[in-house]
C-alpha positions in Angstrom: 61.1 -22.1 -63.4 59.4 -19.1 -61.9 56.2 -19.4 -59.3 53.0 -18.6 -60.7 49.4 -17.8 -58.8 48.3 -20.1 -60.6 50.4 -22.8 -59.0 50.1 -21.1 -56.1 45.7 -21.4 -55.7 46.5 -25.0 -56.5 44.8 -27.7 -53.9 46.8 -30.4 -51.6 45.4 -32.7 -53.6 46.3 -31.6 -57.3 49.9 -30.5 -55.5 50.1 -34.3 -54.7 48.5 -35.7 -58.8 51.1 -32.9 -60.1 54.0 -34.3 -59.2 52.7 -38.0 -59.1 52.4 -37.1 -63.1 55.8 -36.1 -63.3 57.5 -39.1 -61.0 55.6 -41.2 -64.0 57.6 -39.2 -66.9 60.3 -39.7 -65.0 60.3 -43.6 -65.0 59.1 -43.8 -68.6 62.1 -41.4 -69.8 64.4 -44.0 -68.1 63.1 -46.7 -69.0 63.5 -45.6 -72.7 66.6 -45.2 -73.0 67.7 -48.9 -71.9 65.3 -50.4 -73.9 67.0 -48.1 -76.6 70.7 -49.6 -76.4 69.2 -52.9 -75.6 67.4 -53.2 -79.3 69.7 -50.7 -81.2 72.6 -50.1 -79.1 74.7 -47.3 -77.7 73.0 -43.8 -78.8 74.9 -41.5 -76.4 73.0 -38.1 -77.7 69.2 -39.7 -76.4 70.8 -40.6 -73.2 72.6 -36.8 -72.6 68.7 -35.7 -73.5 67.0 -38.5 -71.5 69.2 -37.4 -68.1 68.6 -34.0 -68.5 65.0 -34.0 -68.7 65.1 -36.4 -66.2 67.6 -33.0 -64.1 64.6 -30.9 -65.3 61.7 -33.1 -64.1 63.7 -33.5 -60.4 63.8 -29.7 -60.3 60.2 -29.1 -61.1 59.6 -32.3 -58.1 61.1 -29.8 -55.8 59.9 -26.7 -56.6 56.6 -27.8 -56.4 57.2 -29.6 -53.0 58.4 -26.3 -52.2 54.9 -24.4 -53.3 53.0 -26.8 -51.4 55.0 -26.5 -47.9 54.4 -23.0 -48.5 51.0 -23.0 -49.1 50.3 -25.1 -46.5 52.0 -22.9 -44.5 49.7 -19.8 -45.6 46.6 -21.9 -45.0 48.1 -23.1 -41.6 48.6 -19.0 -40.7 45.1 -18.1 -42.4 43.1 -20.8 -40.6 45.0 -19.9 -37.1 44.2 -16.3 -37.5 40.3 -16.9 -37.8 38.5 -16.3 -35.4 36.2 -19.5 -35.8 37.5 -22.2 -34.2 38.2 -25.1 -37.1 38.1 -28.6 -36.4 38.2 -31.8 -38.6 36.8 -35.0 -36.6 37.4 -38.7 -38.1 36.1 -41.5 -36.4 34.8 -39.7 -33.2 38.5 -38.2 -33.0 40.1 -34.8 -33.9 42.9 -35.0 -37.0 42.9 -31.0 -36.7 42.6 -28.4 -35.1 43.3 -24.7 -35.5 44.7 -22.2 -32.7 41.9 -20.3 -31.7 39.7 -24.0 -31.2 42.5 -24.6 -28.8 41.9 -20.8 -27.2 38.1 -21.5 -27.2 37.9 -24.5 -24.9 41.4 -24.2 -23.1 43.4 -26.7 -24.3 46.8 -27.2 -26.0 47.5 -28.8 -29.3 48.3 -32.1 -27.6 45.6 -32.5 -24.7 42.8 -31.8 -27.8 44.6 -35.2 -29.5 43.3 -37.0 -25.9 39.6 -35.7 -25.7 36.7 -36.5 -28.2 34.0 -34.2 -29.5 31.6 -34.6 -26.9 34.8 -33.6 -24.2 34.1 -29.9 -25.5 30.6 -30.2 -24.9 28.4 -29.4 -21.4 27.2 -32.6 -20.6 23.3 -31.7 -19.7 23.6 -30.6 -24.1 25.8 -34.0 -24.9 22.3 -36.3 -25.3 20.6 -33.7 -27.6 23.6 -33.2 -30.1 23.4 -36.8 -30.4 20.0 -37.6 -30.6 19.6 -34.3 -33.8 22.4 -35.9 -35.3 20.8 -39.6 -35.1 17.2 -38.1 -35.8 19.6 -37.0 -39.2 21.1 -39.9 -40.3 17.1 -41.8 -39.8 16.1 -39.2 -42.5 19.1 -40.0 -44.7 21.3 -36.7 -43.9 24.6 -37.2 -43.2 25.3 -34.0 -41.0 23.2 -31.3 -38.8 24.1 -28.5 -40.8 24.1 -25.9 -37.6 23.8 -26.4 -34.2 24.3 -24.4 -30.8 25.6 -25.4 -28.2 27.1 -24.5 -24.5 30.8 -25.1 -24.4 32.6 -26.9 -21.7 36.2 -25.2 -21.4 39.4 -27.5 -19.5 38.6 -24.9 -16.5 35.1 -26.3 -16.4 33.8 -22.9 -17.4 30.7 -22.6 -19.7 30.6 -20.8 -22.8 27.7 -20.9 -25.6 28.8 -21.9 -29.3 27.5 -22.1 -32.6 28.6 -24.8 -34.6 28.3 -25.0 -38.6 29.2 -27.9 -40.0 30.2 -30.4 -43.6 31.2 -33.1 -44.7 34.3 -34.2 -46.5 34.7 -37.3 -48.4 39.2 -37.7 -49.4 40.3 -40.7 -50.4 37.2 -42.6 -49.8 37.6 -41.3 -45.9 34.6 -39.1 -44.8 35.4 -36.1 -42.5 33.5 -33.7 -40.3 34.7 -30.1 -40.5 33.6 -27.6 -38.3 33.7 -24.3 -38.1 32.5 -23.4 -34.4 31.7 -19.6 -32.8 32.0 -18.3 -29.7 28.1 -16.3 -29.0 28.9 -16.5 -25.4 29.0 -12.2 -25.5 26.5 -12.1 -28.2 24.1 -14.3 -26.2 24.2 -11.9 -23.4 24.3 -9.0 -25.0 20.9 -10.2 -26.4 19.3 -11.5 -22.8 20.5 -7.7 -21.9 18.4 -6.0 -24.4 15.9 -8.2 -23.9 15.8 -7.8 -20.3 16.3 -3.6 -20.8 13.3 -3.7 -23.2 11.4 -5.8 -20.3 12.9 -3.3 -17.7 11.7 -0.3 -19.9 8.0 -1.9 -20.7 7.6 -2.3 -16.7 8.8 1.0 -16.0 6.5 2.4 -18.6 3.6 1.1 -16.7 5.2 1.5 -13.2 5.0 4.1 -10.8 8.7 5.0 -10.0 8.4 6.0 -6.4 6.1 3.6 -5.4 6.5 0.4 -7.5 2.9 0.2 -7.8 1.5 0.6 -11.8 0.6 3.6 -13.2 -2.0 5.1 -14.5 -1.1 4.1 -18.2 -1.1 0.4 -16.1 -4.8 1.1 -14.8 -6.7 2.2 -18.4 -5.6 -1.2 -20.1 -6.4 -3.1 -17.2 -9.7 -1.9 -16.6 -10.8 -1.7 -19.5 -9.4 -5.7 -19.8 -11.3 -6.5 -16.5 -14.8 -4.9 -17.7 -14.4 -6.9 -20.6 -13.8 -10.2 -18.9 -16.3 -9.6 -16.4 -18.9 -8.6 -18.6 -18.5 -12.1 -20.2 -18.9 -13.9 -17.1 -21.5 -11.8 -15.9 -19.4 -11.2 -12.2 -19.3 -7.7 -10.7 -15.9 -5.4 -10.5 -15.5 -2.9 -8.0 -13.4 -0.1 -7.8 -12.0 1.6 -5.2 -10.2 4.9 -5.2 -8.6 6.8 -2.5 -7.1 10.2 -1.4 -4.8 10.7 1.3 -6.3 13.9 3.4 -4.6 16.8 3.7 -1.6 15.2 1.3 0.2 18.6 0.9 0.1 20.0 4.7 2.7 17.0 5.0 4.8 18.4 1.9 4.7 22.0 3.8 5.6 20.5 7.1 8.0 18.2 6.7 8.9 18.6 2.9 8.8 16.4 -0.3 11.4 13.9 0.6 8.9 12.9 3.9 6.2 13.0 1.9 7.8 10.8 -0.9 8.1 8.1 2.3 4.4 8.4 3.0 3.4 8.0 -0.6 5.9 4.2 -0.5 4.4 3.3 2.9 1.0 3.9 1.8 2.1 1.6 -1.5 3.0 -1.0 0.7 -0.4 -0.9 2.7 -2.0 -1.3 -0.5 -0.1 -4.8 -1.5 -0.7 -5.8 2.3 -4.3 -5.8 1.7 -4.7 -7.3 -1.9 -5.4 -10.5 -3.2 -3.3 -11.7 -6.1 -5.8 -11.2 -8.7 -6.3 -7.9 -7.2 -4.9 -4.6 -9.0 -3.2 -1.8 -7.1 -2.1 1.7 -9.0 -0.9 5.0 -7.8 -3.4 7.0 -9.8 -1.6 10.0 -9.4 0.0 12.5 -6.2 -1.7 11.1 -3.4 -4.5 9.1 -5.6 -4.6 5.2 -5.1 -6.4 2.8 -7.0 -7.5 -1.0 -6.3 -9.4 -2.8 -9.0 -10.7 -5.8 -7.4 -12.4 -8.4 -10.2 -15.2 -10.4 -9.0 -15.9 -8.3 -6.0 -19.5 -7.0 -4.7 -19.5 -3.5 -3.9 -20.6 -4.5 0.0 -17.5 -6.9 0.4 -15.5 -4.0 -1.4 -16.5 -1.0 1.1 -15.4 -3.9 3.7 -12.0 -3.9 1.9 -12.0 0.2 1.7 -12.8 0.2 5.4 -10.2 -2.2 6.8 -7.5 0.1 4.4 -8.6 3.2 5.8 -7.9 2.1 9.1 -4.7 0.4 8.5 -3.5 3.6 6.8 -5.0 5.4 10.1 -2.9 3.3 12.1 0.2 3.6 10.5 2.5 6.4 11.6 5.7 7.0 9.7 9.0 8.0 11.3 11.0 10.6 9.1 13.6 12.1 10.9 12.5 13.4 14.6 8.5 13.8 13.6 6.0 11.0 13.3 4.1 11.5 10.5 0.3 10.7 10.6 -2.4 10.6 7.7 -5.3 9.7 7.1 -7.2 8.6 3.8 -11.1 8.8 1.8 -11.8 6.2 0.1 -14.9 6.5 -2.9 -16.5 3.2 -4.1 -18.2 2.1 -7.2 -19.0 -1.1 -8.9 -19.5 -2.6 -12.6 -22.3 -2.9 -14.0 -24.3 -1.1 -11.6 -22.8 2.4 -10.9 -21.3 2.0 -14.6 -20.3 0.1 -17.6 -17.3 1.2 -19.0 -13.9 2.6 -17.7 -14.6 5.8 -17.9 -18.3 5.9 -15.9 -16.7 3.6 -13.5 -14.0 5.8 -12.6 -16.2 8.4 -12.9 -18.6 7.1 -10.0 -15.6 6.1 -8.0 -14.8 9.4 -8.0 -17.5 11.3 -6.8 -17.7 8.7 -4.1 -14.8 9.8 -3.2 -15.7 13.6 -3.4 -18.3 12.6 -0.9 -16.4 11.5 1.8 -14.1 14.2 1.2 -17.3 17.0 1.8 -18.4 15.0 4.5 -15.5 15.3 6.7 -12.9 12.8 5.2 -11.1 9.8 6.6 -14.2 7.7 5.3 -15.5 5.5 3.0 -18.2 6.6 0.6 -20.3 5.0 -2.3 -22.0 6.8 -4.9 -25.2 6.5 -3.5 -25.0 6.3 0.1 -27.8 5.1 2.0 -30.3 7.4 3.2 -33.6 6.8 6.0 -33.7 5.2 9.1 -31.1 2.4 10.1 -32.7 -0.7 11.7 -31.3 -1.7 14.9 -30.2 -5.2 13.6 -28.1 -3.6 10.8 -27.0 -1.4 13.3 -25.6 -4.0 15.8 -24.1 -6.3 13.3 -22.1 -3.7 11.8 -21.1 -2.5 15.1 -20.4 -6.0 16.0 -18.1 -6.6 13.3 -16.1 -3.4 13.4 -15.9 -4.2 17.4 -14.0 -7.5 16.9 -11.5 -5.9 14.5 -11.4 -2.4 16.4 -11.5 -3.4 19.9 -8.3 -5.9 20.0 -6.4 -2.7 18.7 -8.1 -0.3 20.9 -7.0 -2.3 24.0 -3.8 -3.9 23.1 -1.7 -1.3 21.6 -3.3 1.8 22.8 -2.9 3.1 19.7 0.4 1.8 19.7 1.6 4.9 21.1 2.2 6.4 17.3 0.7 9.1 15.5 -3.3 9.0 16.0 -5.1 6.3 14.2 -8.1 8.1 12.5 -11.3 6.0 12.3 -14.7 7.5 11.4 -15.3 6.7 15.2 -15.5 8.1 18.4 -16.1 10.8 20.2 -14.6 14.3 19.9 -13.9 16.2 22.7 -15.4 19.2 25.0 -13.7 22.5 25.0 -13.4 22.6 28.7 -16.0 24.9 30.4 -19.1 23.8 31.2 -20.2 20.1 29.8 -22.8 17.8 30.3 -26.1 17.2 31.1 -28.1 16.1 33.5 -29.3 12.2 33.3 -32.1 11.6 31.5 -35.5 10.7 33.0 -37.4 8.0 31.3 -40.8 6.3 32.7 -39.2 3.8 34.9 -35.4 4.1 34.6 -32.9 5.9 37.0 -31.0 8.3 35.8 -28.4 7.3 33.2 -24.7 6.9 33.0 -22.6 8.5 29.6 -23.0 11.4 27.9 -21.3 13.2 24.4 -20.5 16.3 24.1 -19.7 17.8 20.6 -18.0 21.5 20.3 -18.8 23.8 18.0 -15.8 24.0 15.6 -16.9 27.9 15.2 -15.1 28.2 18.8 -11.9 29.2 17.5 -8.8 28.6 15.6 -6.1 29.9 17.7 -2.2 28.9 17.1 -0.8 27.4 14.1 -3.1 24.7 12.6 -0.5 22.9 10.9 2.1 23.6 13.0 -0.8 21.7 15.5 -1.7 19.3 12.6 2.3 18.3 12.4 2.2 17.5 16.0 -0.9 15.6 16.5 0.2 12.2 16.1 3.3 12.6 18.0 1.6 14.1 21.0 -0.5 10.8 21.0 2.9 8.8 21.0 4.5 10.5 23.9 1.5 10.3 25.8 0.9 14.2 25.9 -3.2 13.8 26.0 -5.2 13.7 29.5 -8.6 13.2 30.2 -10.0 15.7 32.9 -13.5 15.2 34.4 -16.0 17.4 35.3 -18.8 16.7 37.6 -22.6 17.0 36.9 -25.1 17.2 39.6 -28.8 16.1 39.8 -31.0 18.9 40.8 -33.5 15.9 42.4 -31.0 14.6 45.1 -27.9 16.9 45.0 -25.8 14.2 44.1 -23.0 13.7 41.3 -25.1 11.7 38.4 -22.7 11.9 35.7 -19.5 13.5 34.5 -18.1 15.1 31.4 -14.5 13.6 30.0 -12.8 16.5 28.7 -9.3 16.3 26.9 -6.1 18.1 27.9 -2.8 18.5 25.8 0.5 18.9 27.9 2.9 19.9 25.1 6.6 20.3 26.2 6.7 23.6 24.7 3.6 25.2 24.4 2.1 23.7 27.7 -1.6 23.7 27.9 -2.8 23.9 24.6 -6.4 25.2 24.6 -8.9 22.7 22.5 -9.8 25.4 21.1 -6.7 25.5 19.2 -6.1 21.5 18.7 -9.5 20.5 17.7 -9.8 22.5 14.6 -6.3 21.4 13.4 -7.8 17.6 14.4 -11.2 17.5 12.8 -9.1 18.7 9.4 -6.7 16.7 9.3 -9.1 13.3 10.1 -7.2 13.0 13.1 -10.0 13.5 15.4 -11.7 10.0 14.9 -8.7 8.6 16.1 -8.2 11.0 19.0 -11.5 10.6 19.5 -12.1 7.2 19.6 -9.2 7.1 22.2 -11.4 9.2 24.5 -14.0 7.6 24.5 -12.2 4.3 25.1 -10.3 5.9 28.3 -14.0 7.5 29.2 -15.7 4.7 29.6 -12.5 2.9 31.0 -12.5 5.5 33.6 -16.3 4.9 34.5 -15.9 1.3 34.7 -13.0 1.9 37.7 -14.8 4.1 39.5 -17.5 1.8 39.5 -15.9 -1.0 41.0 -13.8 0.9 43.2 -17.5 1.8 44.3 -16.4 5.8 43.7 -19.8 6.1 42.2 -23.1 3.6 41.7 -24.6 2.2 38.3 -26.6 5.2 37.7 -23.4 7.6 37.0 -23.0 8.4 33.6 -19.9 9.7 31.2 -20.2 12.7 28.9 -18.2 12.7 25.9 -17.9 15.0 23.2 -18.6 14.1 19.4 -17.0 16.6 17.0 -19.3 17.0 13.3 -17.0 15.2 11.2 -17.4 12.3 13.3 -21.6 12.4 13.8 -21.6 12.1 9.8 -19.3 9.8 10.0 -19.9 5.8 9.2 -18.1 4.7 12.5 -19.9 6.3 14.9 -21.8 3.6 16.1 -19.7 0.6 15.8 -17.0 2.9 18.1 -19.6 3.5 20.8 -20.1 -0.1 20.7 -16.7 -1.3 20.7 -15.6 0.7 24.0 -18.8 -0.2 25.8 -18.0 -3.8 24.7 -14.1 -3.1 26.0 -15.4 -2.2 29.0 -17.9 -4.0 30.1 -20.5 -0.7 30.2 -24.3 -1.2 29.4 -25.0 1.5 26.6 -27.6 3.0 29.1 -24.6 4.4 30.7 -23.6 6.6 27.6 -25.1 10.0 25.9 -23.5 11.4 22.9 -24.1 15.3 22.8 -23.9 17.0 19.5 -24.5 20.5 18.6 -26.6 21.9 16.2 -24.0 22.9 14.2 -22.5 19.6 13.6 -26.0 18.7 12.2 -26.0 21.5 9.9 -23.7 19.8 6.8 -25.8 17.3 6.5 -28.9 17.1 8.8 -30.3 13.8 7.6 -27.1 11.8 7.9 -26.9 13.4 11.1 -30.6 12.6 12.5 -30.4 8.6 10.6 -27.0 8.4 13.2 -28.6 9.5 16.1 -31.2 7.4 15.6 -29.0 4.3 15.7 -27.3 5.2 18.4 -30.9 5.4 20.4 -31.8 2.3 19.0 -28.8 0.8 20.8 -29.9 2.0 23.7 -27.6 5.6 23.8 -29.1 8.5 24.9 -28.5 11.7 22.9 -27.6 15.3 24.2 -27.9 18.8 22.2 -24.8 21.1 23.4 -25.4 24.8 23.7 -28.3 24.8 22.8 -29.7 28.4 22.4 -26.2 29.5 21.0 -26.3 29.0 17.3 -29.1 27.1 15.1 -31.0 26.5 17.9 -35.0 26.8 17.8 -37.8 25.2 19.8 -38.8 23.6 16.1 -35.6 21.8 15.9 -35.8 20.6 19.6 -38.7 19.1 18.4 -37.8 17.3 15.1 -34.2 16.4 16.7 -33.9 12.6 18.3 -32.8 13.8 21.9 -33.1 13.2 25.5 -30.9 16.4 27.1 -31.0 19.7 26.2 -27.6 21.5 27.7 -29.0 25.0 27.9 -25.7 27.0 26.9 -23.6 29.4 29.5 -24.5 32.7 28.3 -28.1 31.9 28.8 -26.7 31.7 32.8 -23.9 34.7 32.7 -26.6 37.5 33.2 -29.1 35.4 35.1 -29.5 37.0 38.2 -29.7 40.6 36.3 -31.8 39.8 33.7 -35.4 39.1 33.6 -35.4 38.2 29.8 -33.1 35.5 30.3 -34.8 34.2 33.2 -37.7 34.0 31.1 -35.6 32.2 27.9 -34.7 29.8 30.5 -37.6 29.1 32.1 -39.4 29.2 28.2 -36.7 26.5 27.5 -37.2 24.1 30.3 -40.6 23.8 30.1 -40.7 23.2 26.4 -38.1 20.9 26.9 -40.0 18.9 29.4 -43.2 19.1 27.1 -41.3 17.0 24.9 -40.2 14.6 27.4 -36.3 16.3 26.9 -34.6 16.7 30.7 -32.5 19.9 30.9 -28.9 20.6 32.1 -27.5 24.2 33.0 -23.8 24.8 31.6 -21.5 27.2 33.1 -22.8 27.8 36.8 -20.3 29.4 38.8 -22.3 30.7 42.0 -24.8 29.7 44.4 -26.8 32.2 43.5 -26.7 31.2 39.6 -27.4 27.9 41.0 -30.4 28.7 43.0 -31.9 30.5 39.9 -31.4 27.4 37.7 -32.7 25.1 39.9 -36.0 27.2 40.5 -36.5 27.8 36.5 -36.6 24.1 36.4 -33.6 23.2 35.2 -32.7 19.2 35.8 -29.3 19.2 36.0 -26.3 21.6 37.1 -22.9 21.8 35.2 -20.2 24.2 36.2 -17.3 25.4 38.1 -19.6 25.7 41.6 -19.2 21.9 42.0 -15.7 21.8 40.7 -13.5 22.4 38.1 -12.4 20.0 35.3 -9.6 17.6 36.6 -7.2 14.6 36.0 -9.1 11.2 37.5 -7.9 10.6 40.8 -8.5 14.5 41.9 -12.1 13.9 39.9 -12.8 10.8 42.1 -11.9 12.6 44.8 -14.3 15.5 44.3 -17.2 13.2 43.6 -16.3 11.5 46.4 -16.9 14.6 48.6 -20.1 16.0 46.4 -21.9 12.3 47.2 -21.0 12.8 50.9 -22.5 16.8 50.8 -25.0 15.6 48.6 -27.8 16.7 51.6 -26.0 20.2 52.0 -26.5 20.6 48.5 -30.0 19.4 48.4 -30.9 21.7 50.8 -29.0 24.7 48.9 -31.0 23.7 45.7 -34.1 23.8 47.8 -33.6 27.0 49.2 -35.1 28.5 46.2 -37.2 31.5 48.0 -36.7 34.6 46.4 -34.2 33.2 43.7 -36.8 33.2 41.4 
């Protein structure tokens, strides 16, 4: 008999009824025969058929045997070639199992006849399988169809499986069979796309360089914070800054430095913000920090204490140390506007404010204009003195790149410098002075070659602080003295302030370098006073360059090295020019006011030499007018300018304003001086500029000759 498919697609089961049916015909064809020579005798031609059907039947018996080892066989090789792992479980135990189970969880053949199903199973899963399939069998299910769960291999490795799963009822026995999948790769192929489309989404709203969001990041999330805080009716303030002078660093240094400024920068920014806060690189050197629920005063606080943080960091790239400086513009919802775009909008010209008024500030959109009271005055000097001050006298500036704060005091340009003391009703003369130069002066050298150098100069300690004496025309002693700042460079040597001073006032640098002479000024006064060098009357001129007189800082800096050092501010007089008024006069005058209502007295530098008119002398809130040197250079040949002088004085005294004469360099110049009444006397005849202890020294011998020299100033006959 030849093998058919069809025998061949034939179940175990109807194999096994198949030849049971057979056995049967088998038996009965036997059993016929006997009972037919029993009852009717021999009948040898139904035998010979009887055994060979009976031949036939045995045959068929073992062909099909045959068929059915070798389609179990064929189902033994399909199953063990899937790649689903196949079990059957009966009674918590497993009756089969294919190959590539055994390759899933590690074992062989035998070892899976010694473990149960939950063996195969991670034990932290084992309580949920069970409790699904008992949840099941309460509904009246029989099975969890699917499942997943992780896999615990023989090497106690974890793998995750999916497990789908029937039920078999044979023979009255009911089996479990399984056909399990190994997602361990899928799985994480899936967390990997998942995280990549994470990774992508973050880096779409990320800055790349800086980690901080983007500007994409900034539109949704103001426009989310408006929203919000229009709802709950609290304020949102914005603050956006710039660093100054972003690209001289790119031409100086080059990209990859200035990439390192942009990430330092970035960092400052998370240092100072609160985690509801909002930080974004707005674009090149553009930062922006939404801060939700935050008044615009406490947000200018926030602005401030960043500029000067970013003031005070210097970055190391390669051999330079690189120093910045930043303007920061501040607006607030709802009042400088409602919706994303007029926000940004007022943020923005806020910060186009500081950045005409001399950057390395903080601005608002409408900044305050008038008089300052003097209680406003000292309690924000106050506060900026107990944040400044520790910094002023602990690190020195940390001996980095210079620190730039809308502060302190710019510096003289060398020559002649400050005024004589001035004379109120019942007090001596004063102590302090500040000078500022007139940026016109000159722009010699490389400005950013300078610029570049700056902040290192500061760290290796390059800067001096020379003194010039001033003496009183009353008594022919030394009242005061004028701090006027030296750089050593290595290379260059000397550097002129002339050439330094521009390149500091652009950059912003000059608030810090300033601030740092007037800190060692007033130092310097207060050791010479108790080493007894000089008395309480003696003052200390200091220069204030324009950028810093429209500066915020001003004040607070004046108070925090008087407070430093222990000087009453009756000992200090900031000079200006005329021409740092010019930019912005009103800012200019509201400063000076503050700084008199503190008790500073106020000096106009050169006066006769650029803007100057008897009209401003008048509207301007000073005490000295410094009469400038080429007033004096063609004194003793010149009638006319004996005449300006003399004009000058006396209209100076009109308006209760003491005088000072800049740039005297001979007896006879200072004879003239004296008799056109001129209060004070500034210039080489008592000395040059010079580094403190030679300074102390020559004061030291002018107080001694102070009677020679009163008698030289008296000897006025004929001078005239």
């Amino acid at each position: 008999m030849t093998k058919g498919n069809g025998g061949l697609s034939r179940t175990p089961r109807e194999w096994s009824d198949e030849i049971a049916r057979l056995e049967e015909i088998i038996r009965a064809l036997m059993d016929q025969p006997e009972r037919s020579i029993v009852a009717h005798g021999s009948d040898f031609g139904s035998f010979q058929t009887t055994a060979m059907l009976n031949n036939q039947v045995r045959l068929r018996i073992a062909e099909l045997e045959a068929e059915l080892r070798e389609s179990d066989a064929k189902f033994r090789s399909i199953v063990d070639q899937s790649l689903l792992g196949i079990d059957l479980i009966e009674d918590g135990k497993f009756i089969y199992t294919n190959k590539q189970f055994g390759r899933m969880f590690g074992y062989s053949e035998d070892e899976i006849r010694e473990i149960t199903p939950l063996d195969v199973v991670v034990e932290s899963d084992r309580a949920r399988i069970i409790a699904q399939n008992i949840r099941k069998r309460a509904r009246g299910e029989i099975v969890q169809p699917e499942y997943s769960f992780r896999g615990l291999r023989k090497d106690r490795s974890v793998n995750e499986i999916e497990s789908y799963n029937s039920e078999l009822r044979i023979d009255r026995r009911t089996l479990l069979a399984s056909s399990l999948l190994d997602v361990t790769i899928r799985k994480q192929t899936e967390r990997n796309v998942l995280a990549l489309n994470d990774q992508l989404r973050e880096q779409s709203l990320h800055d790349q360089l800086t980690g901080l969001h983007n500007r994409r990041y900034l539109d949704e999330a103001l426009e989310r914070e408006l929203t919000l805080a229009d709802r709950a009716g609290r304020p949102v303030t914005l603050i956006i800054g710039d660093l100054d002078h972003f690209k001289d660093v790119n031409d100086c240094h080059g990209h990859l430095a200035g990439d390192e400024v942009l990430r330092r920068i970035a960092n400052l920014m998370r240092l100072n913000s609160r985690s509801t806060d909002i930080c974004c690189r707005y674009g090149g050197e553009e930062f922006v920090l939404i801060l939700p629920g935050v008044p615009q005063a406490a947000g200018v606080e926030r602005a401030e204490k960043l500029r000067q943080d970013v003031e005070a960091t210097s970055i190391e790239y390669g051999n330079s140390l690189i120093a910045v400086t930043s303007s920061f513009g501040v607006a607030t919802f709802p009042d400088d506007g409602r919706t994303a775009d007029q926000l940004t909008a007022a943020a923005d010209n806020a910060l186009y404010a500081a950045k005409t008024r001399g950057r390395n500030r903080v601005s608002t959109l409408e900044p305050p204009r008038g008089a300052i009271d003097q209680a406003s005055v000292r309690h924000a000097a106050d506060a900026a003195a107990k944040v400044a001050l520790s910094e002023l006298t602990r690190s020195q500036f940390r001996g980095n790149c210079v620190t730039a704060a809308d502060n302190g005091l710019s510096l003289g340009n060398g020559t002649s410098s400050f005024d004589a003391p001035v004379r109120s009703e019942g007090s001596p003369l004063n102590s302090l002075v500040w000078c500022t130069p007139d940026p016109a002066n000159g722009s010699g050298g490389n400005q950013l070659g300078i610029m570049s150098e700056l902040g290192g100069a500061m760290a290796r300690h390059e800067f001096e602080i020379f003194y010039q004496p001033i003496i009183c025309v009353d008594n022919g002693r030394p009242c005061g003295a004028e701090a006027l700042l030296r750089w050593h460079h290595p290379v260059r040597g000397c550097v002129s302030p002339s050439e330094f001073i521009p390149g500091a006032e652009s950059s912003g640098l000059i608030f810090t370098l300033g601030a740092w002479v007037i800190h060692h000024a007033c130092q310097q006064l207060s050791e010479w006073r108790a080493q007894r060098v000089v008395d309480d009357s003696f003052y200390m001129s200091v220069n204030v360059a324009p950028s810093q007189l429209s500066g915020p800082r001003l004040v607070a800096t004046v108070q925090e090295a008087a407070l430093a050092t222990g000087l009453p501010y009756s000992s200090l007089v900031i000079e200006v020019t005329e021409s740092s008024l010019m930019p912005d006069v009103a800012q200019g005058i509201v400063q000076l006011n503050a700084l008199r209502q503190i008790g500073v007295r106020i000096a106009v530098d050169d006066f006769g030499a650029g803007y100057s008119s008897l009209a401003r002398l008048r509207q301007l809130p000073i005490d000295i007018v410094k009469i400038d040197k080429s007033f004096f250079d063609e004194l003793l040949h010149s009638e006319a300018d004996r005449s300006l002088i003399r004009g000058l004085t006396e209209a100076s005294h009109a308006l209760s304003r003491l005088t000072v004469a800049e740039g005297i360099e001979s007896v006879e110049q200072l004879r003239v001086a004296a008799s056109l009444g001129c209060d004070a006397i500034q210039g080489y005849v008592f000395g040059q500029a010079e580094p403190p202890l030679q300074a102390a020294a020559t004061i030291t011998e002018l107080i001694h000759a102070s009677a020679t020299t009163l008698q030289m100033l008296s000897d006025t006959a004929g001078a005239g």
